[in-house]
N, C-alpha and C positions, 0 to 999 in steps of 0.2 A: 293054224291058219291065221294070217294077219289079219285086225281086225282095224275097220278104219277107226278113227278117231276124231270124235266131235270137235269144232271151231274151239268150241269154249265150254266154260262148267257150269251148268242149272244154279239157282240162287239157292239157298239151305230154305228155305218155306218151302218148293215146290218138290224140292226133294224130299221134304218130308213130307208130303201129300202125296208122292208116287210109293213113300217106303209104307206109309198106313195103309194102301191099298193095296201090297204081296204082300202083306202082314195080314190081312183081311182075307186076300183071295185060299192064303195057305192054310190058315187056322179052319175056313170052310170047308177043305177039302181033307183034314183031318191029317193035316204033314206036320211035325215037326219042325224046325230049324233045319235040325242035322237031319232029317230024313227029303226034306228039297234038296238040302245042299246035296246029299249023294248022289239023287236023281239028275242033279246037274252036273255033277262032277268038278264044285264048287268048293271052298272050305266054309263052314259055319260062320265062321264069323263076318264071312262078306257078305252072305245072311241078312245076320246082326245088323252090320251099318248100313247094306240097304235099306232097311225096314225102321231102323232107326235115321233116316235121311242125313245120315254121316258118308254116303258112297253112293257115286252115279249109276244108276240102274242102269246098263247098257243096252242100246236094242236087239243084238244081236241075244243077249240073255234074257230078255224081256220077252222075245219070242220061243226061244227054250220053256220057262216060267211059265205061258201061254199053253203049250201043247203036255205040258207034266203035268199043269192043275186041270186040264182041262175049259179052259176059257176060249172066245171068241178073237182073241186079240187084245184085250183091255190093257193089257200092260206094254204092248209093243206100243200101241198109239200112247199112252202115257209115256211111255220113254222119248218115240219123235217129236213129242211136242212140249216137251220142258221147256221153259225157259231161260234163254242162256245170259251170265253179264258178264262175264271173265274171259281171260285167256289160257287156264291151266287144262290142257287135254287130261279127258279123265283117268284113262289108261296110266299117262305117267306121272297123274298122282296118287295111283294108287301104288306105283312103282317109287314113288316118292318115301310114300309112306311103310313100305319095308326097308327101303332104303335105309331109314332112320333105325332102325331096330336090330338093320341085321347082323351075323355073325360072320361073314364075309364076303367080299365083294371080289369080281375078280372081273376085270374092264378090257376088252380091246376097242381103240376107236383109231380112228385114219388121218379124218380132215384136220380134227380139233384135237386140242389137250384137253384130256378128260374135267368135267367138270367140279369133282372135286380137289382137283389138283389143280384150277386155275386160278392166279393175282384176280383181284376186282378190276386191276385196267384192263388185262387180258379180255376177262368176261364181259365188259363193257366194251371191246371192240368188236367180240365176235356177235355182241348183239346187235350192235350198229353196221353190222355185213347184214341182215338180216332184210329180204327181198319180199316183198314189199317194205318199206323202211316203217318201223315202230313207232319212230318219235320218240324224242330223250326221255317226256316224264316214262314211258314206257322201259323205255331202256333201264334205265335208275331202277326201278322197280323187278322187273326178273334181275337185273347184276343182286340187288340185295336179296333175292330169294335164294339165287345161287350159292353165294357167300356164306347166308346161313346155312344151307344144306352140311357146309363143311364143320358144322358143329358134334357129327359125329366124332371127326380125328382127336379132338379132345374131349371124348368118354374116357374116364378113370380106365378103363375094360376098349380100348377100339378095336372095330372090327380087324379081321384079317384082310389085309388087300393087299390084291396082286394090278399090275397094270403091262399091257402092251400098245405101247405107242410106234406108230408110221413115223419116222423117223421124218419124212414132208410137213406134219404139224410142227416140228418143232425147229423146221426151215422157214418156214412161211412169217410175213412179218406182219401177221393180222393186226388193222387198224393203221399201220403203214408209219408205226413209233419205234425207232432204236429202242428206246427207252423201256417200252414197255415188253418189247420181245427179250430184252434182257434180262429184266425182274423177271419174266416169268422161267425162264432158263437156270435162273440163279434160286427160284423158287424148287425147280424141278430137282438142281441138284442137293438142296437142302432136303428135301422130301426122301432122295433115293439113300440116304444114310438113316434115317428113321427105321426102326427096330420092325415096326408091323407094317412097313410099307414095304413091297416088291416090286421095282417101276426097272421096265426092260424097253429097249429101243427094237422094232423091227428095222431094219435096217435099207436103205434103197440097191436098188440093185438085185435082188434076191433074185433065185431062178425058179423059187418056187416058192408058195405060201396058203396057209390055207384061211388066209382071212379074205378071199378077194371078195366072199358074197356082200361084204360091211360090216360096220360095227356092229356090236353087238354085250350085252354085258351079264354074268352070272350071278347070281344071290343065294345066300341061304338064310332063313330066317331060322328065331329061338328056338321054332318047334321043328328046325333040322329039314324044314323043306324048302324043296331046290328049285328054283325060278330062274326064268330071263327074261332080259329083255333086251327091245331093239327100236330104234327107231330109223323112218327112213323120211325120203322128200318132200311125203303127202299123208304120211301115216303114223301110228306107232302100235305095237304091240305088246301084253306081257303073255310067257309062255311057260303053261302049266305041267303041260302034259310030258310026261319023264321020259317018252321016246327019243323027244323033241330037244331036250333039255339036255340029255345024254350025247345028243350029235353036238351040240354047241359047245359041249363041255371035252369031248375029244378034239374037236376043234383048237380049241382054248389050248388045251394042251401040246400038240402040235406047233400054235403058235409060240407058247415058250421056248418051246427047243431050236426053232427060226430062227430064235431075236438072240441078238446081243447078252453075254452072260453080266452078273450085276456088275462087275469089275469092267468092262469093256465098255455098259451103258453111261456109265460113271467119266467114264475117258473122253468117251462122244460129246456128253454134257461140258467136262474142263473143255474141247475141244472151241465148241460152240461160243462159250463165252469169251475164248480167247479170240475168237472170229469176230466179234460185239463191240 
């Protein structure tokens, strides 16, 4: 079930004065780590960085936590009243932070060129579309978080990724520059020649397809387990649950068989920049 997602992320002091008190509430109650985290259907180690105030205590788990240890509520009002100074939603950074680790990534997205596949002008135009407007220092600041995010592609070991792009992102002339829709077109066809890169065109026109619910993205991390995630206009989500996980992931697959084979996506791409 989508979970909303806070404005912004609590300061690292108050988080660690929410994680000392489920560290507190659970030790009283005689749980383990691993023995909350099952009752929640959690992994240990989110646990861990709760309690160690490395990860935002959610409220929707805060009230979970509540009714396992037996409490009054102590931790859901802990959770609603953090204080917040930033703008990173907690959900996607903790989707951030597999991100970084993991053993594959497999991406369908619509509007946008996926974010690791984006030029810094690209991702600096699609942040200055961004409604209500950020403001540059703003701006400047997510383009360079995004930027680094791409520090995975040069791991000695990089992940496996696959990507399915709407053939509309990579029409559109976000920011409204030749220049920069080009580089990133001429980034895109650099990328689709890379050995661990899989990047396919869904194509317009289709008569059928089965990404219409939205984007959406797959992960596996070291210890082989399988995530996603998604975000949408007011919200974001990561998704645990292998039911869940298992629809997205036939999805996925369907979508490859839709789109463009790599030799065709490749053609589109020469096509594009000769359109440039």
């Amino acid at each position: 079930m989508p979970v909303r997602r806070r404005a912004s992320r609590p300061n690292a002091t108050a988080m660690k004065m929410v994680g000392a008190q489920v560290a507190t509430c659970r030790i009283a109650k005689g749980m383990t780590q691993r023995a909350l985290a099952e009752a929640l259907h959690v992994d240990a180690e989110t646990i861990a960085s709760i309690e160690q105030g490395r990860r935002v205590l959610m409220p929707n788990l805060a009230e979970q936590m509540d009714r396992t240890l037996g409490l009054p509520g102590v931790l859901t009002v802990a959770a609603n009243r953090l204080p917040e100074v930033d703008m990173v939603p907690a959900w996607a950074e903790e989707y951030m932070e597999r991100e970084a680790e993991a053993l594959a990534l497999s991406w369908f997205d619509t509007m946008i060129i996926p974010g690791l596949l984006q030029t810094e002008a690209y991702a600096r135009a699609v942040f200055g579309c961004r409604v209500p407007f950020m403001g540059e220092e703003k701006i400047e600041l997510q383009t360079s978080h995004r930027i680094k995010r791409q520090e995975i592609l040069r791991r000695p070991v990089p992940p496996t990724l696959s990507f399915v792009v709407w053939e509309a992102a990579l029409r559109d002339r976000i920011g409204g520059d030749d220049d920069v829709h080009r580089e990133q077109i001429q980034h895109l066809r650099a990328c689709a020649d890379r050995p661990a890169i899989s990047f396919q065109v869904l194509p317009l026109g289709v008569t059928s397809q089965a990404g219409l619910a939205g984007p959406f993205t797959l992960l596996e991390t070291p210890e082989f387990q399988r995530l996603a995630y998604s975000e949408t206009q007011r919200g974001s989500f990561l998704v645990r649950d292998p039911n869940e996980v298992s629809i997205l992931s036939q999805k996925y697959a369907m979508l490859r068989s839709q789109a463009l084979n790599f030799a065709e996506t490749k053609d589109l791409l020469d096509r594009l920049l000769g359109e440039t």
